[in-house]
C-alpha positions in Angstrom: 25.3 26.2 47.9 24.9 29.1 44.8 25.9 27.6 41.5 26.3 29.8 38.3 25.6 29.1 34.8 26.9 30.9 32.1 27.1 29.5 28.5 29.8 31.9 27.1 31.3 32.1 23.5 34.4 30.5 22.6 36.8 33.7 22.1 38.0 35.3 25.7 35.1 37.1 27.8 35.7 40.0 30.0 33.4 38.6 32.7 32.6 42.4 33.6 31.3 43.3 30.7 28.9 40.0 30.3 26.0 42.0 28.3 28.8 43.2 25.8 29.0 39.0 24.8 25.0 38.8 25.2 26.0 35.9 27.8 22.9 35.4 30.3 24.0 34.1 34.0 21.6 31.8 35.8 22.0 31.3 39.5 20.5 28.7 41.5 20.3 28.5 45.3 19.3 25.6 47.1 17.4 25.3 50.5 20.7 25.4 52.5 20.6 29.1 51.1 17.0 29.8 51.3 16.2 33.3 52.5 12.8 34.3 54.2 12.8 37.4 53.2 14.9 39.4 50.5 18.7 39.3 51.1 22.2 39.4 49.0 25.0 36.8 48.6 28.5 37.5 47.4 29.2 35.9 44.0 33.0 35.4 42.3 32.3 34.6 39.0 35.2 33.0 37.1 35.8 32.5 33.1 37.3 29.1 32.0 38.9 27.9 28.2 39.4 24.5 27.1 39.7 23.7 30.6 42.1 26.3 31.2 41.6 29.1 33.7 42.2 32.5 32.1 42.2 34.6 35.1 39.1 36.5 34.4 37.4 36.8 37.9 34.8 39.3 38.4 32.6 39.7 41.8 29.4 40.6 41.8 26.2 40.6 44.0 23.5 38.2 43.5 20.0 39.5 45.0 17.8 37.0 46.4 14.1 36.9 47.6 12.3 34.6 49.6 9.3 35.6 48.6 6.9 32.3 47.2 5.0 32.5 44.8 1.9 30.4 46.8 1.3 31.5 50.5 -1.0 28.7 52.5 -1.9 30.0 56.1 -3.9 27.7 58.4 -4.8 29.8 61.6 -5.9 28.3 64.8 -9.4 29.4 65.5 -10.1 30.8 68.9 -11.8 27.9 71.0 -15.5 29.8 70.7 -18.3 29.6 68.4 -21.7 31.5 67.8 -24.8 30.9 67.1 -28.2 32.3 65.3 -31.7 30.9 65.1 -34.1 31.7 62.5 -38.0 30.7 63.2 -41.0 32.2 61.1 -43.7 31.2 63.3 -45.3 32.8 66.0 -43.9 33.2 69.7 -46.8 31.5 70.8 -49.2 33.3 73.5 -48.0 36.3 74.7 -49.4 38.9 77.5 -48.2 42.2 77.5 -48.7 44.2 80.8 -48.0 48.0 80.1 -47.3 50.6 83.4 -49.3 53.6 83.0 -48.3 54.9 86.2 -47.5 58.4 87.0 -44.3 59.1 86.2 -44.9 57.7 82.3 -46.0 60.7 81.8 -42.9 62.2 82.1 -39.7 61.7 79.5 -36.7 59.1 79.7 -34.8 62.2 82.6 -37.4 62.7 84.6 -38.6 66.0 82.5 -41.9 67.0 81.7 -40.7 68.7 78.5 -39.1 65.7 76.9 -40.9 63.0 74.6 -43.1 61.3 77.8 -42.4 57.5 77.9 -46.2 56.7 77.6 -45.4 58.0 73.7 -42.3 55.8 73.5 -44.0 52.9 74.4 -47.0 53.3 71.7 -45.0 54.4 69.1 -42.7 51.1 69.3 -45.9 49.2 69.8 -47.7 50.7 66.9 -44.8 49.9 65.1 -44.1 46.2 66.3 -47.6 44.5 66.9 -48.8 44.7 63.2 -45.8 42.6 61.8 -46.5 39.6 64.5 -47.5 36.6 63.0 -51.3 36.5 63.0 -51.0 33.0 64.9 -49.8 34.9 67.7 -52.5 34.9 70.8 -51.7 38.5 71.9 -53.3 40.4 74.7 -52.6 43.6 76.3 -53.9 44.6 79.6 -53.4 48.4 81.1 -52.0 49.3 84.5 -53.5 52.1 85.7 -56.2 54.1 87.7 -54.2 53.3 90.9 -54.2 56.7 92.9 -53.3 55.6 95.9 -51.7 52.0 97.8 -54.4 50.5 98.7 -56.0 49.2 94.9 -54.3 47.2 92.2 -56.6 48.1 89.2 -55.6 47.2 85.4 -57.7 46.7 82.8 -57.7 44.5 79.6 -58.0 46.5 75.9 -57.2 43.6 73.6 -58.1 41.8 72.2 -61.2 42.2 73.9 -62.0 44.8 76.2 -63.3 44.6 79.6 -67.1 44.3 78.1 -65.8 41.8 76.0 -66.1 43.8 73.3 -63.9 43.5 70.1 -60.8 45.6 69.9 -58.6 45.8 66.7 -54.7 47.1 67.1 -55.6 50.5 65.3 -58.5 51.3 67.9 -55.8 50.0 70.9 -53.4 52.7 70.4 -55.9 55.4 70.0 -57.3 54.5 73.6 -53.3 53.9 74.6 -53.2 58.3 73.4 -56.0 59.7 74.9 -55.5 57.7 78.5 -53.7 59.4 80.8 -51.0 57.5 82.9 -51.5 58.2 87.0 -50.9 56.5 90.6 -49.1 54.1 92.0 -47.1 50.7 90.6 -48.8 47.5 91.8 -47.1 45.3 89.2 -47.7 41.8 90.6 -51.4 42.2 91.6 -51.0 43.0 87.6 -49.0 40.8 86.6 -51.4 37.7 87.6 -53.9 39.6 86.0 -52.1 39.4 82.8 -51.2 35.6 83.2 -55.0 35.1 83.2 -55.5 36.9 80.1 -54.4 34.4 78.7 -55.7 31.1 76.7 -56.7 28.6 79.7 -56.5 25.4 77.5 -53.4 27.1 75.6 -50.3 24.2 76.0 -47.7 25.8 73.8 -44.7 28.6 74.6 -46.3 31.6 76.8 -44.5 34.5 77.8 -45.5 37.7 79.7 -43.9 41.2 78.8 -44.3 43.9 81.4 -43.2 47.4 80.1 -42.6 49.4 83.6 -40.2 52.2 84.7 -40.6 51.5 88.6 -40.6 49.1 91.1 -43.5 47.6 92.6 -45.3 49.6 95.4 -47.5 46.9 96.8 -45.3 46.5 99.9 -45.3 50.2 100.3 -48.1 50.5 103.4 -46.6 47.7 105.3 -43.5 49.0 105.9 -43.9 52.6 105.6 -47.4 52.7 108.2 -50.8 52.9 106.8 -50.5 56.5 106.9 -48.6 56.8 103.8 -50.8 58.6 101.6 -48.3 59.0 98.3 -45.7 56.6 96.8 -42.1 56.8 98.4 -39.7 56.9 95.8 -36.4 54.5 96.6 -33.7 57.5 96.0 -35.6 59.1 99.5 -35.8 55.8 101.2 -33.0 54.4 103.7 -30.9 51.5 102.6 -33.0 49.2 105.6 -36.2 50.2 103.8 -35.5 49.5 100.4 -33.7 46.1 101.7 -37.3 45.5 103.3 -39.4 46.4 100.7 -37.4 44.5 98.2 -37.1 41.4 100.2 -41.3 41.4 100.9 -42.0 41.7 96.8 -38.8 38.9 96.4 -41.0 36.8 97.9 -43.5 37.1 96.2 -42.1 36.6 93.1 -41.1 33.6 94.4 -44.0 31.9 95.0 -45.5 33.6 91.5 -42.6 31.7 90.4 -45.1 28.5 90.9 -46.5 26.8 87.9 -49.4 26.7 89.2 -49.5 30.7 89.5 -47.7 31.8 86.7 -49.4 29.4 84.0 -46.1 28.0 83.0 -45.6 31.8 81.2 -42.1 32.9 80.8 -41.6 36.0 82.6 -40.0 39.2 80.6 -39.7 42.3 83.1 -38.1 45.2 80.8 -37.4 48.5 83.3 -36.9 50.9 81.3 -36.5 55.4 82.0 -36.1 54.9 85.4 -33.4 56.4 88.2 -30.6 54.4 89.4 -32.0 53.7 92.7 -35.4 52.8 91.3 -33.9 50.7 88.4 -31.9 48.5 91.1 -34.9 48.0 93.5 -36.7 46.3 90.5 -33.9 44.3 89.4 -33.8 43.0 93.2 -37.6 42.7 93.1 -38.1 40.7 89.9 -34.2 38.7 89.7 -36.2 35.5 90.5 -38.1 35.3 87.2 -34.8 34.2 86.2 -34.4 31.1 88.7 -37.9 29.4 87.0 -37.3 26.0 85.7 -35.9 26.1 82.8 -39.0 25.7 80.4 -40.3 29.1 82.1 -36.8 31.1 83.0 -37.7 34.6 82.1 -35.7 37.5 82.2 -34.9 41.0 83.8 -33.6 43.8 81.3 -32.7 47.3 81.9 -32.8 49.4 78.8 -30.6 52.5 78.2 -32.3 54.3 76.1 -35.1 54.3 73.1 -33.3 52.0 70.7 -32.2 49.4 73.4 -35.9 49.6 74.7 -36.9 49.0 70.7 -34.2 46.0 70.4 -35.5 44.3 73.9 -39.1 44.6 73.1 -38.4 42.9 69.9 -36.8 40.5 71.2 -39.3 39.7 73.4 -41.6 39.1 71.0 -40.0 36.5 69.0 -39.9 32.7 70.3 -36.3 32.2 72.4 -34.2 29.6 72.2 -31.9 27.9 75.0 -29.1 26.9 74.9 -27.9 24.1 77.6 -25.2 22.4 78.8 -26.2 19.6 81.2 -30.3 20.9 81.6 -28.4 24.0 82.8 -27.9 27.5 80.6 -24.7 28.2 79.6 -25.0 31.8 80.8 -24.5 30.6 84.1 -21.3 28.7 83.8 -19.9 30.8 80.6 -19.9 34.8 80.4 -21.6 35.1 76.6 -25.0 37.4 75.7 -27.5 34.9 75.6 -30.0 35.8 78.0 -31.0 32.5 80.5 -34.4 32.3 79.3 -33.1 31.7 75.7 -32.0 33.4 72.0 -34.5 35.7 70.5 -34.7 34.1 66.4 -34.3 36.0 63.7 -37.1 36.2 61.2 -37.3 36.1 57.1 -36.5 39.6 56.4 -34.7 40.6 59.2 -31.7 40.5 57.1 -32.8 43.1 54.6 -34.0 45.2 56.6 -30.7 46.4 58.7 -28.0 43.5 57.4 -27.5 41.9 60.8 -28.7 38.8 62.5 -28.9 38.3 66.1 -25.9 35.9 66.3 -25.5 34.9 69.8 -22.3 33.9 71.7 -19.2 33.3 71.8 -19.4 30.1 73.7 -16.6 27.5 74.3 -16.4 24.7 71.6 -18.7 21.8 73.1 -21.4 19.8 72.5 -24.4 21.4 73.7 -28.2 20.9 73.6 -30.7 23.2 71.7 -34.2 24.0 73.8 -37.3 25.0 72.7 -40.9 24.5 75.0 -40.6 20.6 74.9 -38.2 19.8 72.5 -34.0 19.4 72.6 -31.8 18.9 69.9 -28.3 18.4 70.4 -25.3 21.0 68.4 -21.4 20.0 68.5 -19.7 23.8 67.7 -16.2 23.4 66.9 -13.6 26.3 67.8 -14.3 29.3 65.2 -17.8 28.4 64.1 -20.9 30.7 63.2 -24.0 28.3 62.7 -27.3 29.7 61.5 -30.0 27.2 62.7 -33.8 27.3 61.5 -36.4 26.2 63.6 -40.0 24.7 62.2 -43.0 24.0 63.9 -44.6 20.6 63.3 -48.3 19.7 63.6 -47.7 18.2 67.2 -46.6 21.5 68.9 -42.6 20.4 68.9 -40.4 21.9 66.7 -37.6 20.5 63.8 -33.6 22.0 64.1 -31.9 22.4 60.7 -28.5 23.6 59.9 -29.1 26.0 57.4 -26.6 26.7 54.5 -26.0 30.4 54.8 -25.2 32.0 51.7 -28.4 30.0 49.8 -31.0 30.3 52.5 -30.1 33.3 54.7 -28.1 35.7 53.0 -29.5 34.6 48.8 -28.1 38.1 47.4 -24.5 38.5 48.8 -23.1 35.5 46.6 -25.9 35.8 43.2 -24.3 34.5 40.5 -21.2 33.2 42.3 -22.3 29.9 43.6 -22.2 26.6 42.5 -22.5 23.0 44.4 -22.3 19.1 44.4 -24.0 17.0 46.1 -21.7 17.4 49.1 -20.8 21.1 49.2 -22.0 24.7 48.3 -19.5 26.9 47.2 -19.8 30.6 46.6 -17.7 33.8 46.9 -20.1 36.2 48.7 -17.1 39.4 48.3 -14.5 40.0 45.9 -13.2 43.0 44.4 -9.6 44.5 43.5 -7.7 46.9 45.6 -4.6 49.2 44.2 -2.4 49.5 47.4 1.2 50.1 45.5 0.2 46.7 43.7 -2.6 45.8 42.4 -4.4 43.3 44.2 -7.4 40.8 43.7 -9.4 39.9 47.4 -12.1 37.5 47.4 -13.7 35.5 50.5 -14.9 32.1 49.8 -17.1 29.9 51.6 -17.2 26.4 51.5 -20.9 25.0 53.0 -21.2 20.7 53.6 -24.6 19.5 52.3 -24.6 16.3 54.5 -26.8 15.6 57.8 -28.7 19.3 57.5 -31.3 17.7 59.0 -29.6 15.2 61.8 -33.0 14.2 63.8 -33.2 14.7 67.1 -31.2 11.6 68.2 -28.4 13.1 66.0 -26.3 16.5 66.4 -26.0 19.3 64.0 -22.6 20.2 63.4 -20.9 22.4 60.8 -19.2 20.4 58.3 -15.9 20.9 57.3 -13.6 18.9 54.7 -10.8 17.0 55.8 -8.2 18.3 53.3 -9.1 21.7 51.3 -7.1 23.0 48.1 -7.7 26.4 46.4 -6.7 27.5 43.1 -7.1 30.5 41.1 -7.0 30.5 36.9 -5.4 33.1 35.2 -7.5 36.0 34.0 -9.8 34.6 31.5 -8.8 31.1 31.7 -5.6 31.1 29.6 -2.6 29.7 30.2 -0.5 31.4 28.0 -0.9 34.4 31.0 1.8 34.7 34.1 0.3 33.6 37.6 0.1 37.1 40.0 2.9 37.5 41.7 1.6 36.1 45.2 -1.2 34.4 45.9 -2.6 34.6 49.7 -4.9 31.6 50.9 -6.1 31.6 54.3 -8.8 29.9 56.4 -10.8 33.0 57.8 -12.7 31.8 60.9 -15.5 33.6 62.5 -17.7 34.2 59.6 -21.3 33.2 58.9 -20.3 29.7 57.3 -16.8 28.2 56.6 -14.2 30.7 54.7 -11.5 31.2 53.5 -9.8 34.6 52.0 -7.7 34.5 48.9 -5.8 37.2 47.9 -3.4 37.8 44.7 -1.1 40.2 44.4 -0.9 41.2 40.6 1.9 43.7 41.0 2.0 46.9 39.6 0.2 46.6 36.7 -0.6 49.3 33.7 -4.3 48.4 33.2 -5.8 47.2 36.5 -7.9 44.4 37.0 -11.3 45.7 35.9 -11.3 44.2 32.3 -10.2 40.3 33.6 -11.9 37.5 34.1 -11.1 34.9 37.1 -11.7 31.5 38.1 -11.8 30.5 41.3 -11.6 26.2 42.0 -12.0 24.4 45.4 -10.9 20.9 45.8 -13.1 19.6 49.3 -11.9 16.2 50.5 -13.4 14.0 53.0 -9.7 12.0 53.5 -6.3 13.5 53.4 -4.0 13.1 50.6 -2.0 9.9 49.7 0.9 10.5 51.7 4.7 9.7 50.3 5.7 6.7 51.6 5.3 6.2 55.7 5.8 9.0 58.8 9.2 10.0 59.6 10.0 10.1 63.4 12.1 12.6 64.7 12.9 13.5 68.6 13.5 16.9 69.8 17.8 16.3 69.0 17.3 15.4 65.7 15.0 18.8 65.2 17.3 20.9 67.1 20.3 20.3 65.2 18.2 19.9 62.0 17.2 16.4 60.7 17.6 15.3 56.9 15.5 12.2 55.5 14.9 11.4 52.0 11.1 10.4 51.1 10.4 9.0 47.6 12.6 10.7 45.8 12.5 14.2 48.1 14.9 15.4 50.4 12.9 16.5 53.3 14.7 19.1 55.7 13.4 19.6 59.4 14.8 21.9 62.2 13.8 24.3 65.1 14.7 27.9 63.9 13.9 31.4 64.6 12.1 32.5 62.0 9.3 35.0 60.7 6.5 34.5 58.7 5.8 35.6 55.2 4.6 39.5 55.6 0.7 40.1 55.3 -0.3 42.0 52.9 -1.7 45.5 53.0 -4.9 44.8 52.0 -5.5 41.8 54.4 -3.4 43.1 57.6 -5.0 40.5 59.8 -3.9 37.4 58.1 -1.9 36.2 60.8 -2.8 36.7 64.7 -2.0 39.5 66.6 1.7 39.9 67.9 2.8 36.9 64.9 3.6 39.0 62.3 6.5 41.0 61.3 9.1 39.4 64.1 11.1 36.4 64.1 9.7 33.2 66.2 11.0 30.0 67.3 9.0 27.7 65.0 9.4 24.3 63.2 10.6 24.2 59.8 10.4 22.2 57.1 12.0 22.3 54.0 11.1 19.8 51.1 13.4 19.7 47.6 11.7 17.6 45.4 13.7 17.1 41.8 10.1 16.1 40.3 8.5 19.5 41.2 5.5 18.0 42.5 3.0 19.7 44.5 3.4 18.6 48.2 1.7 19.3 51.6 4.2 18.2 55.2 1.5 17.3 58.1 2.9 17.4 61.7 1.8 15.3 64.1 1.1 18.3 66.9 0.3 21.0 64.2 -3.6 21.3 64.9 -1.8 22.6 68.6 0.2 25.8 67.1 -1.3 28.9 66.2 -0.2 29.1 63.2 0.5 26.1 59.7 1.9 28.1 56.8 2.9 26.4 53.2 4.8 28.3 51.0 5.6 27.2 47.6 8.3 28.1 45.0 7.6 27.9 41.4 10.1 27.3 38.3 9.8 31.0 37.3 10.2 29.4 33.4 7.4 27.0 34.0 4.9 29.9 34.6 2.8 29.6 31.6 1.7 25.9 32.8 -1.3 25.9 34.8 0.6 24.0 37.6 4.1 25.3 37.6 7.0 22.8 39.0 7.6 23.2 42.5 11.2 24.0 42.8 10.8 24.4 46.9 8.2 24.2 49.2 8.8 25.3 53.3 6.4 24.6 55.9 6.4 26.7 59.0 4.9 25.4 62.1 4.3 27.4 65.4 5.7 29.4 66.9 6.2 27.1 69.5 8.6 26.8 73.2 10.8 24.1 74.5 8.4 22.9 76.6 5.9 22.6 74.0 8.5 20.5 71.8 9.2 18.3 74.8 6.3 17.1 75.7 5.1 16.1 72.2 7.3 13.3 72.9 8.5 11.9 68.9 7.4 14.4 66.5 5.9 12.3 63.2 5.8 14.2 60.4 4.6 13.0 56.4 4.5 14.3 53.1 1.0 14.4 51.6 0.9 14.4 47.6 -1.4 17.0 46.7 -0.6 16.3 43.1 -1.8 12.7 42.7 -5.0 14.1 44.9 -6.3 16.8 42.5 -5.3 14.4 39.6 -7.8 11.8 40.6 -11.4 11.3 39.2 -13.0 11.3 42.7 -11.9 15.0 43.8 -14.0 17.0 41.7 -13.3 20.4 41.9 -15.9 23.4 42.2 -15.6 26.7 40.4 -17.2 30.1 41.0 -16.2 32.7 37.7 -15.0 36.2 39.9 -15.4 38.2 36.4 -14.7 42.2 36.1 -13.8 42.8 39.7 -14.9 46.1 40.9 -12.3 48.3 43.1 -13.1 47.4 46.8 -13.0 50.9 49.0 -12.2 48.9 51.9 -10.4 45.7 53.2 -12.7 43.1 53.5 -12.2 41.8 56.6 -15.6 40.7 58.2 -19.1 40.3 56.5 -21.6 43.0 58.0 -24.2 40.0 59.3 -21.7 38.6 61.4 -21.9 41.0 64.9 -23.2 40.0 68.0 -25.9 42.0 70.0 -26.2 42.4 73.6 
């Protein structure tokens, strides 16, 4: 239904020529005509005297958009979460075996001309060693001097020499130059070489690093004949041989795989400049390091070039982190890039000094168990989270797990002087800037941190907190509230990120003097409980939804019914506001449609919503109730889905309830936190996901 009111003057009114009388006309649809987007309705207009009609009639076209003033969007997270661990201490003991075999002297192809790998491998060294924590119990031991099959010579340069002299790290590289790599490969002669290098009495993490480019020859003589007098390399050998030769060093790496040989030392075999048919003999060769028991699983890596020779070293270097599902790690049920023998951690400062974590993952949402040397600590990750953990070392060797709050601890500079907390949440806008894309809009990301159980013990679980009900509101520029709202505002939860978000974006229109010179407020209203609903849960079966269901609850007349329908348009500045393949088309979805004579601020919950891709509130305003700093709600839709018959049958009884968002934000217990967005900058780019937040391989 349309009505019309015109308050016209007493004398008779051409109804075509309305402006002529200075007459204004005031239509008002209600829900039965709501449109979703913008669309036209035929109005006759007719002019009435003393209750008699004069047989003025004009027509006329009344234009009417659906667009709301207050856009809500509640996206299903994909079912996966990540992960990043922070630790500051040392990685414990670690050996590092280093192949100075022949071919090092030659570059990454094979060519004498190009930069040899020996000079790879000491200028990453020389610019890795000095920044280990001086904790560390390093030692590096030489592979080399082995000119033909029958020795397996290495030698130890630090942190003692072989005379047992004392070697510092600038004196180890200049013997690393001036020695010149030659022979043969006999890695696991070396390797238990290495192991012994290092602390006997030692009980904490240990991990060995061999640096080669080959496979091992040590099997060489026995299947080639002891005539062999240089090393067969595996492009010339048959498919039988290398199968041979790789199944004799298999086994031994099998019984190295012993505690009792390898020390309880995590193995890390990095191959590195080497052919394809060498690279794959290795990996055949050495795969068992990976089958230790799980204190001990090491790893094989093949590096592609210099910089994901630089990123592996690196990584071995720092102490590594399992993650476990059932004692087992979830790299062998799940397909995610966390190496089996753990996640390398971050360290203070590796944020400044390229802007990205090591965040690990995705893995399915689960509960999970965090492993480090003797210590577990169990982590719930719910669908969509990022969780940065810290590790500390106590006194007794073990370590302590603690959720960390992102944008105070890890990332201090992003959100400076937008931040502020309670005792139960940190909030802070760590982006925000305007964009002019036709209209003028404002885009700022918010993140919402919980305070509570940082710290859960290792009987309890770390878990990223998350309130129960959420509601955002942005002040008018500079607080007052004699100034109209923006024309749209955009909430949305934005999932994925380094800590709980949400992007908010207001479209201002198109305005004469920008954004620069105003001043915003942004308020969060964090709930551990939902809302007061209005009166109890209306049930309604899959009929009554079909052919559109009408109850009245306290006062409102509540609407629900299965329609195809799109929803509200993302903007141009936040295009991926909605999943992929949602936007733009119409969908079969649940609707509901809530007219409330009161105006009050409402929110519908569904009983299967938390199921549907997509929840999205959209509120109306009185357009002459703008200068308050709520406005009345003259119509508010929810749009649930999109969603199948199938889906709707087997929910059974849909329950659906009005929440009164009003009454919440009115009461004394929901305090509300503010962050001041003042001056915005113009934004080159859409902010769509914060830099720290990529994964690694």
């Amino acid at each position: 239904m349309l009505t019309v009111d015109a308050p016209l003057p007493r004398q008779p009114v051409d109804l075509r020529q309305l402006a002529r009388y200075q007459v204004g006309v005031t239509t008002h649809a209600v829900s039965s005509l709501e449109s979703r987007g913008s669309g036209t309705a035929d109005v006759r207009a007719a002019g009435y005297f003393r209750g008699q009609r004069l047989g003025l009639a004009h027509a006329t076209t009344v234009v009417m958009s659906g667009q709301p003033d207050l856009v809500v969007t509640d996206v299903q997270p994909e079912p996966r979460a990540s992960i990043a661990v922070r630790a500051d201490f040392d990685p414990g003991a670690v050996a590092i075996l280093l192949d100075y075999s022949g071919s090092m002297s030659f570059g990454w192809g094979g060519s004498a001309k190009e930069k040899a790998k020996k000079e790879v491998v000491i200028d990453l060294l020389r610019n890795l060693l000095p920044k280990l924590p001086p904790s560390t119990r390093l030692t590096v031991r030489l592979m080399h001097k082995n000119t033909d099959l029958t020795t397996a010579n290495s030698e130890k340069l630090y942190p003692v020499d072989a005379d047992g002299r004392a070697v510092g790290l600038a004196e180890l590289f200049d013997k690393l130059e001036k020695i010149k790599p030659d022979g043969a490969t006999p890695l696991l002669p070396s390797m238990r070489s290495a192991i012994g290098d290092m602390p006997a009495d030692y009980e904490g993490v240990k991990t060995l690093i061999v640096l080669t480019d080959g496979a091992d020859t040590t099997k060489q003589l026995q299947v080639f004949g002891p005539k062999l007098e240089r090393v067969r390399e595996p492009r010339d050998m048959t498919p039988e041989q290398k199968q041979q030769i790789g199944d004799l060093v298999r086994k031994d790496v099998e019984t190295f795989a012993n505690k009792e040989v390898s020390k309880g030392a995590s193995v890390h075999m990095v191959i590195f400049g080497s052919d394809q048919a060498e690279e794959e003999l290795a990996v055949k060769m050495f795969q068992p390091v990976e089958e230790f028991e799980p204190r001990i699983r090491g790893r094989v890596y093949r590096a592609k070039d210099e910089g994901d020779l630089q990123r592996e070293l690196l990584a071995a270097l720092r102490p590594k982190v399992q993650l476990l599902k059932n004692e087992t790690p979830v790299s062998r049920t799940q397909k995610v890039n966390i190496p089996p023998n753990g996640m390398p951690t971050n360290r203070t400062g590796d944020f400044q000094a390229d802007g990205t974590l090591w965040w690990r993952g995705p893995v399915a949402a689960d509960q999970y168990d965090l492993a480090y040397h003797t210590t577990r600590q169990g982590i719930s990750l719910d669908a969509g989270d990022a969780m940065c953990v810290e590790m500390n070392r106590r006194p007794d060797g073990g370590v302590d797990f603690r959720r960390e709050l992102y944008f105070k601890s890890v990332d201090r500079g992003r959100a400076a002087g937008r931040m502020t907390e309670s005792d139960d949440w940190l909030l802070t806008a760590p982006e925000y800037g305007f964009r002019q894309q036709g209209d003028f809009y404002l885009v700022a990301t918010a993140a919402l941190e919980g305070k509570n159980v940082l710290s859960p013990g290792v009987n309890g679980l770390l878990r990223q907190e998350k309130p129960r009900f959420l509601w955002w509101e942005l002040l008018r520029p500079n607080g007052q509230t004699d100034e109209r709202l923006p024309r749209t505002v955009y909430v949305r939860n934005a999932p994925g990120l380094p800590a709980p978000s949400w992007r908010v974006v207001a479209d201002h229109g198109r305005l004469k003097a920008g954004l620069t010179d105003r001043e915003f407020k942004l308020r969060a209203w964090p709930m551990t409980k939902d809302p007061l609903p209005l009166g109890g849960k209306e049930k309604l079966s899959r009929g009554d939804m079909e052919k559109g269901g009408v109850r009245s609850v306290s006062g409102a007349t509540l609407r629900v019914k299965l329609e195809d329908v799109a929803f509200v348009p993302d903007t141009p500045v936040d295009p991926d506001r909605l999943p992929p393949g949602l936007a733009g088309k119409p969908l079969r979805c649940l609707v509901v449609r809530v007219d409330d004579p009161t105006g009050r601020l409402l929110r519908a919950r569904v009983s299967w919503q938390a199921d549907v891709k997509v929840a999205e509130h959209q509120y109306f305003y009185e357009k002459a109730d703008l200068a308050r700093l709520r406005p009345k709600v003259i119509r508010y839709t929810a749009v649930f889905g999109p969603v199948t018959d199938d889906f709707v049958a087997s929910r059974g009884e849909t329950e659906i309830e009005l929440l009164s968002v009003a009454d919440a934000l009115a009461d004394d217990r929901n305090k509300p936190l503010v962050v001041d967005l003042r001056r915005p900058a113009e934004a080159p780019a859409p902010l769509d996901v914060l830099p720290p937040f990529r994964e690694r391989d």
